[in-house]
C-alpha positions as CSV (number, residue, x, y, z in Angstrom):
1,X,8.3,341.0,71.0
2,X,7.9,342.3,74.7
3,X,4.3,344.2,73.3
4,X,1.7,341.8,72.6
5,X,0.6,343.9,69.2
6,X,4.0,342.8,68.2
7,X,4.4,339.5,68.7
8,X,0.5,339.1,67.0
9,X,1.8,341.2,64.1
10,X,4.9,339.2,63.5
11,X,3.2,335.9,65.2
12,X,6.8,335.3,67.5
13,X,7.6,335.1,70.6
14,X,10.7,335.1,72.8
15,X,11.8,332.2,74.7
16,X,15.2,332.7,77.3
17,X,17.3,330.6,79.3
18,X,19.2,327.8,78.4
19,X,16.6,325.1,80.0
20,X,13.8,326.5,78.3
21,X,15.7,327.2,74.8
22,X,16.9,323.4,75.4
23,X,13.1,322.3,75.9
24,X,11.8,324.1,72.7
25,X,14.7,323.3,70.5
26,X,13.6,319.5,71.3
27,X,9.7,320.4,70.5
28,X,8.3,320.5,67.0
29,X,8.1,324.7,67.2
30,X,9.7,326.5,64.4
31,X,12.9,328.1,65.7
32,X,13.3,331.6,63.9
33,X,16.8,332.8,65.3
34,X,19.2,331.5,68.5
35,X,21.2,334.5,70.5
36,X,24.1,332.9,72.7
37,X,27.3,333.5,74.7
38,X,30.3,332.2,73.5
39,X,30.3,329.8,76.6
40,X,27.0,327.7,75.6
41,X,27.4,328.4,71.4
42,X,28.7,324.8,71.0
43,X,26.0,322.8,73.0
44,X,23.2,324.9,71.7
45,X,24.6,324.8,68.1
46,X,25.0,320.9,69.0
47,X,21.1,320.9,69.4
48,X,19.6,323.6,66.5
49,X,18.6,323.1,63.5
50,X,19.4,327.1,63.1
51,X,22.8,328.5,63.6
52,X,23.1,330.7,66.9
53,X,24.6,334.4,66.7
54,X,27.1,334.6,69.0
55,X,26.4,337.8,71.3
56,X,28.2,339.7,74.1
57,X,26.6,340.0,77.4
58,X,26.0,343.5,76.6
59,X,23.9,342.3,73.6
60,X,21.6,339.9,75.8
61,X,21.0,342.5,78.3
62,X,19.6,344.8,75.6
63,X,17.6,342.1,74.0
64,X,16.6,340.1,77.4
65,X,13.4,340.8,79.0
66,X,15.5,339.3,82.2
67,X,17.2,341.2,84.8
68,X,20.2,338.8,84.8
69,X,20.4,337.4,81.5
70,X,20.9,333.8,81.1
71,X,22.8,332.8,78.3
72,X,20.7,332.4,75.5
73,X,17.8,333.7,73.9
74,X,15.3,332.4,70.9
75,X,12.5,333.6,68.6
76,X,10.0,330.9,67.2
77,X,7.0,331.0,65.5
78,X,3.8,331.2,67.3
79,X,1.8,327.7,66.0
80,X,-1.5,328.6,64.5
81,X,-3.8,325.8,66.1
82,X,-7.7,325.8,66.3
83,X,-9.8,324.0,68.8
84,X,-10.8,320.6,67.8
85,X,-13.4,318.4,69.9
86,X,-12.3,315.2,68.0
87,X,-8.6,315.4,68.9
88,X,-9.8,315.7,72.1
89,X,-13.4,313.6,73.0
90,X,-11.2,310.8,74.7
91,X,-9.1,312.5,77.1
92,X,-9.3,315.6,80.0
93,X,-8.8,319.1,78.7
94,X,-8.5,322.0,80.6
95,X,-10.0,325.4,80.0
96,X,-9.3,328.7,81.3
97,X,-11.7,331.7,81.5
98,X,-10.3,334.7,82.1
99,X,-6.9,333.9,83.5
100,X,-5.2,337.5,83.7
101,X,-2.2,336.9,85.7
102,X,0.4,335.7,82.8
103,X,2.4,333.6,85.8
104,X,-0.7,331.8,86.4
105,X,-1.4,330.9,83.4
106,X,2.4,329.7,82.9
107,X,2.2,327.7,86.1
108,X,-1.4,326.1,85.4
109,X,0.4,324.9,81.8
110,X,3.5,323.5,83.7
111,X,0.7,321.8,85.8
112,X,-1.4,320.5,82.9
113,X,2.2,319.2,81.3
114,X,2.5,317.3,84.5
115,X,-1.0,315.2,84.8
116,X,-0.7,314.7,80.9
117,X,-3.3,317.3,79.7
118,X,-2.2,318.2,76.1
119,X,-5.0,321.0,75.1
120,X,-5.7,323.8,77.3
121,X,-8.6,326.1,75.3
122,X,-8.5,329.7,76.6
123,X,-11.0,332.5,76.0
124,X,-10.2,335.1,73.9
125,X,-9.8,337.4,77.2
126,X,-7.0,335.1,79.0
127,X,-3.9,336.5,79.3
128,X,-1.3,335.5,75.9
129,X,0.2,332.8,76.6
130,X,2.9,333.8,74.1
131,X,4.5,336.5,76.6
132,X,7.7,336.4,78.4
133,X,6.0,335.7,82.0
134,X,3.8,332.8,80.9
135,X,6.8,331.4,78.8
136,X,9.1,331.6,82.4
137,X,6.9,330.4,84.5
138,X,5.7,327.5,82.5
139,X,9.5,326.1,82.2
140,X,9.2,324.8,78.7
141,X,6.0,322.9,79.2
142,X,4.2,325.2,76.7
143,X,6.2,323.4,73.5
144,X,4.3,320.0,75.4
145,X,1.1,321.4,75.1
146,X,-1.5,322.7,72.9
147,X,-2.7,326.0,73.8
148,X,-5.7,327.6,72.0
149,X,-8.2,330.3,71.8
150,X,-11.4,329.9,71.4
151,X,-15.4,331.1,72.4
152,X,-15.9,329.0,75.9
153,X,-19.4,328.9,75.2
154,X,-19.1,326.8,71.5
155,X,-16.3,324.8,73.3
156,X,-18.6,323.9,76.4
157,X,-21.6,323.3,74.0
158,X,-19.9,321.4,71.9
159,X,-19.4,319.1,74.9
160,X,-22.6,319.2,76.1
161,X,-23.9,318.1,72.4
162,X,-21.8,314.8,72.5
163,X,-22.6,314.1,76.2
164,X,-18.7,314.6,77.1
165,X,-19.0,315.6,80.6
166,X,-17.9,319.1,81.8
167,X,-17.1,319.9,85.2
168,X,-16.1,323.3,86.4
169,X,-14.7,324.6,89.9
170,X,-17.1,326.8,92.1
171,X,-17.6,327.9,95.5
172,X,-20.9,326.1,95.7
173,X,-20.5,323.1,94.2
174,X,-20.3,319.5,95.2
175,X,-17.2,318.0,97.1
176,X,-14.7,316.7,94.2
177,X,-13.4,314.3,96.4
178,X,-16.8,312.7,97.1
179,X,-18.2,313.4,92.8
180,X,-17.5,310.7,90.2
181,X,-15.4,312.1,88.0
182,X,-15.0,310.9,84.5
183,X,-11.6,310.2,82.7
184,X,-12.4,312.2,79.9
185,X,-14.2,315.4,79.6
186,X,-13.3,319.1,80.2
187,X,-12.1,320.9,83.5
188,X,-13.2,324.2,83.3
189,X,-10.8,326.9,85.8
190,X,-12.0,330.8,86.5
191,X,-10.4,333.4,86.8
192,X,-8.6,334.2,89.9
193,X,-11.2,337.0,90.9
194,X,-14.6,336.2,89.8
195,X,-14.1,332.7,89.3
196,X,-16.3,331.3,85.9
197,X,-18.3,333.8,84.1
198,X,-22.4,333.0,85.2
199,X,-22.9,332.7,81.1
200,X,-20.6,329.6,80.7
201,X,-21.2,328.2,84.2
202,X,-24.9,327.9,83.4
203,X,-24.1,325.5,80.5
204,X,-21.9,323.2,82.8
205,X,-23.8,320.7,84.5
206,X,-21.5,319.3,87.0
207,X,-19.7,321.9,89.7
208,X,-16.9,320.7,91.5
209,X,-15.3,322.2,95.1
210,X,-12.5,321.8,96.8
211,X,-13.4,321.8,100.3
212,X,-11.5,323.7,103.1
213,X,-10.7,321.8,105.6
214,X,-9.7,325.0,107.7
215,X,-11.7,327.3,109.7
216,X,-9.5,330.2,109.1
217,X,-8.6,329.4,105.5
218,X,-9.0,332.3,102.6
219,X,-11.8,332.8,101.1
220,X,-11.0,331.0,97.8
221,X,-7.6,329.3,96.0
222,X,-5.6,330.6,93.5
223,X,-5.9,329.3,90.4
224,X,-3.3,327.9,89.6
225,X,-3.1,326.1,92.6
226,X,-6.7,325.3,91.8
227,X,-5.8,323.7,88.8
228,X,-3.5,321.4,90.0
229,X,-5.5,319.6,93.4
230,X,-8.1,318.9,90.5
231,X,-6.1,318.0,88.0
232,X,-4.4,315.8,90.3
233,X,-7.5,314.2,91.8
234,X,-8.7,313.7,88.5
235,X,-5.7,311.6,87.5
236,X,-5.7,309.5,90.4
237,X,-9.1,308.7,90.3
238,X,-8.5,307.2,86.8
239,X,-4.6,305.8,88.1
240,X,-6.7,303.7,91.0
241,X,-9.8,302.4,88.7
């Protein structure tokens, strides 16, 4: 499960810690098999709907993609979800091309969580957000959200063809905090290098920026960090209407 090929192959994934094992025992996932100490075995067992193996510490460090293991480690099933416009015409998306840095796109999920963004659509070249860095860093938000894969050019189209607005975050665009900005739609975030790809930005009609207001700032945000000032703005646009 630490090799992508793997965890496609067997479509599983590894979730550890007793936090995030507590967050996706609560979520609808499937839960395949529960490792724990003796010390937690009772209060996960309390919370599973599969019985844990109880393991020595010299177990979880061989099984652990952690340094210091912490307790308890799951397998669940990887959901097999598809992109669908009508689940998601009425409310703000996100999508993600080219995210390559797994924390990134584990910290950009944890952010979506947070302003209420259930579907995040990726491309096809975005980092898996099935692997042990993006499961860490999103801190159990991933079991809150739906992440899916999909051609960013038949997503954004499929926008465009119901006039459901799509904005997307460029270097030259227009100043979010002076756009209008819809409550529904689709956010589209690049990747932390090249930002959008020119082939999907030039089917996205409205460009967002988010202005410096330094004279010595860096060149551009991460985007991560990206993700959240727009989500945010977005949702207190709508919070004040």
């Amino acid at each position: 499960m630490k090799q992508k090929k793997f965890r496609t192959e067997h479509q599983q994934f590894v979730v550890e810690g007793v936090k995030v094992v507590k967050e996706l025992l609560l979520s609808p996932y499937k839960v395949d098999a529960v490792y724990v100490l003796g010390e937690v075995a009772d209060e996960i067992a309390a919370m599973s709907s599969v019985v844990p193996s109880i393991i020595t510490e010299q177990q979880l460090q061989k099984i652990s993609n952690l340094e210091t293991p912490n307790n308890v480690l799951a397998l669940a099933s990887i959901p097999q979800s598809s992109f669908s416009f009508q689940q998601v015409k009425n409310k703000l998306s996100l999508a993600l091309d080219t995210i390559n840095d797994p924390g990134n796109l584990g910290t950009i999920i944890r952010t979506a969580a947070w302003f209420a963004m259930d579907t995040i659509i990726c491309s096809p070249n975005t980092t898996d957000a099935w692997s042990h860095k993006t499961v860490q860093a999103a801190m159990g938000a991933l079991f809150r959200t739906n992440v899916v894969y999909a051609d960013l050019k038949k997503v954004v189209q499929e926008f465009n063809s119901a006039q459901t607005p799509v904005y997307a975050t460029t270097l030259d665009g227009t100043d979010i905090y002076k756009t209008t900005l819809s409550p529904n739609g689709l956010i589209v975030i690049g990747s932390e290098s090249h930002g959008v790809s020119p082939e999907l930005l030039a089917l996205i009609n409205t460009k967002l920026l988010i202005p410096s207001f330094s004279s010595g700032a860096a060149e551009s945000l991460n985007a991560a960090v990206a993700a959240g000032v727009v989500c945010g703005e977005f949702r207190r646009r709508v919070h004040s209407r």
